[in-house]
C-alpha positions in Angstrom: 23.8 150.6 141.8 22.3 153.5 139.5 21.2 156.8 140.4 17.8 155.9 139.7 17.5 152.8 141.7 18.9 154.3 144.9 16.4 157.4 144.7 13.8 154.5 144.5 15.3 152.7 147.7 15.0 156.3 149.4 11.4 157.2 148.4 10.6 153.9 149.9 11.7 154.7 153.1 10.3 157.8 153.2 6.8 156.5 152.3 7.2 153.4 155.1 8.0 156.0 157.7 5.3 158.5 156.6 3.3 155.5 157.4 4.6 154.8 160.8 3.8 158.2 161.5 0.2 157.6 160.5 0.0 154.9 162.5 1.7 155.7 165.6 2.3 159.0 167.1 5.9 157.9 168.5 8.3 156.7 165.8 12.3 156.7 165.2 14.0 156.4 162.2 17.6 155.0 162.8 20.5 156.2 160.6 23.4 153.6 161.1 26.2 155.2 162.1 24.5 158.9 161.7 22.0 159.1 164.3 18.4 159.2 164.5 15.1 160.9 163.7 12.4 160.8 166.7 8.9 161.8 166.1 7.2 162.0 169.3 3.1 163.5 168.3 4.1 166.8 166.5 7.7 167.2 167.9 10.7 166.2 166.2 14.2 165.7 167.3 17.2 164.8 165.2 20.2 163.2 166.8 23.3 162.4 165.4 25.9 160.1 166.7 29.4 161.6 167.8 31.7 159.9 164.9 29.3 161.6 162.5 29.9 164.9 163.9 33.3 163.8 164.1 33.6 162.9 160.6 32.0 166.4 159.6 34.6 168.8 162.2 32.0 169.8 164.5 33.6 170.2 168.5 32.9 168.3 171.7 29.7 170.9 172.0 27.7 170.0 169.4 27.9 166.1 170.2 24.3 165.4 172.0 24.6 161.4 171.7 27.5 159.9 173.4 26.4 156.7 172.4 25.5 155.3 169.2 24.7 151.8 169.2 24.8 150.2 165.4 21.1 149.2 164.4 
């Protein structure tokens, strides 16, 4: 897959959640095996699944999401 085309792939998903947004003022994004984005009115929360912190050396205190069911 070329650079190009996966920038494309990404835009889109950007642009289909900027229009959840729109649309509703409550809206996760799920990152498979990452974590997830939450937008709840103007508040957002970012949490990332323990193997990704894992995976990236961060300790047992920085893990906020036990659980990270694969979406």
């Amino acid at each position: 897959m070329s650079r190009v085309h996966v920038e494309h792939c990404v835009e889109e998903v950007i642009h289909a959640f900027n229009r959840a947004i729109a649309c509703d003022p409550h809206v996760e994004l799920w990152l498979t095996k990452i974590g997830r984005v939450i937008v709840d009115c103007a508040d957002v929360e970012i949490v990332f699944c323990s193997e990704f912190l894992n995976l990236l050396g961060y300790s047992e205190e920085f893990i906020q999401d036990k659980r990270c069911p694969v979406r």
